[in-house]
C-alpha positions as CSV (number, residue, x, y, z in Angstrom):
1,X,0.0,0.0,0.0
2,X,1.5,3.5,-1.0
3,X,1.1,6.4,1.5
4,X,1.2,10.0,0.8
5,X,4.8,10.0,0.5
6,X,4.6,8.3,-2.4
7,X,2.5,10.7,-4.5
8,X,3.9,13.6,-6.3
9,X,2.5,16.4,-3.6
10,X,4.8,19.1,-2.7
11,X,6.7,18.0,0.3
12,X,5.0,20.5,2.7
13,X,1.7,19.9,1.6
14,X,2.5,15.9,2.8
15,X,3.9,17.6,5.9
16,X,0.9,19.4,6.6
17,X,-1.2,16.6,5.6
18,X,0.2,14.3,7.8
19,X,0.1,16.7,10.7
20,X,-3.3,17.4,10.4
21,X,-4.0,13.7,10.7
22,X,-2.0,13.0,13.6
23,X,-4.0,15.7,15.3
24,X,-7.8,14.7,14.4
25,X,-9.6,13.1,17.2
26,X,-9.9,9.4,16.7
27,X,-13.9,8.2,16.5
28,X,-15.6,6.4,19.4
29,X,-14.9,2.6,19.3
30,X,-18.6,0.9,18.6
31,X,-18.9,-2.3,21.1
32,X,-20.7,-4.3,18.9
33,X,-17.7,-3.7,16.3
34,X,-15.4,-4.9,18.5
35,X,-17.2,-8.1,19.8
36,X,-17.7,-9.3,16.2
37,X,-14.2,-9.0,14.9
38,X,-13.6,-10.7,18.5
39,X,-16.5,-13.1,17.6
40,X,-15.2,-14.4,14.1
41,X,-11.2,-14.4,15.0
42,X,-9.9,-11.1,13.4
43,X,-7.8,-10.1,16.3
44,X,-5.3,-8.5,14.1
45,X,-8.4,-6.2,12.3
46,X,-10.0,-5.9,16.1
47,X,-6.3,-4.8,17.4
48,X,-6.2,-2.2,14.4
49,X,-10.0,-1.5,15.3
50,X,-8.7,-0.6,18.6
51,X,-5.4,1.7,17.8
52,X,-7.7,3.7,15.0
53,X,-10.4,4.3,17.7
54,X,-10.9,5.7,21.5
């Protein structure tokens, strides 16, 4: 998978970019989410799940 360092954007516009997403709140984790990734064995996706989400 590429990121934005791989695209052809100015330098500072991927700085700024990438700032801006560090800063964002991350989104409310859902419950139900969580118990059916738990549920079917997708630990990996429900460990991601958990790092992308408060």
């Amino acid at each position: 998978m590429l990121g934005l360092a791989a695209t052809d954007m100015p330098e500072n516009a991927v700085t700024a970019i990438a700032h801006s997403l560090a800063t964002e709140r991350l989104p409310p984790a859902e419950p139900l989410v969580e118990v059916l990734f738990d549920t079917v064995g997708q630990h990996e996706l429900l460990a991601l799940y958990r790092r992308t989400h408060r």
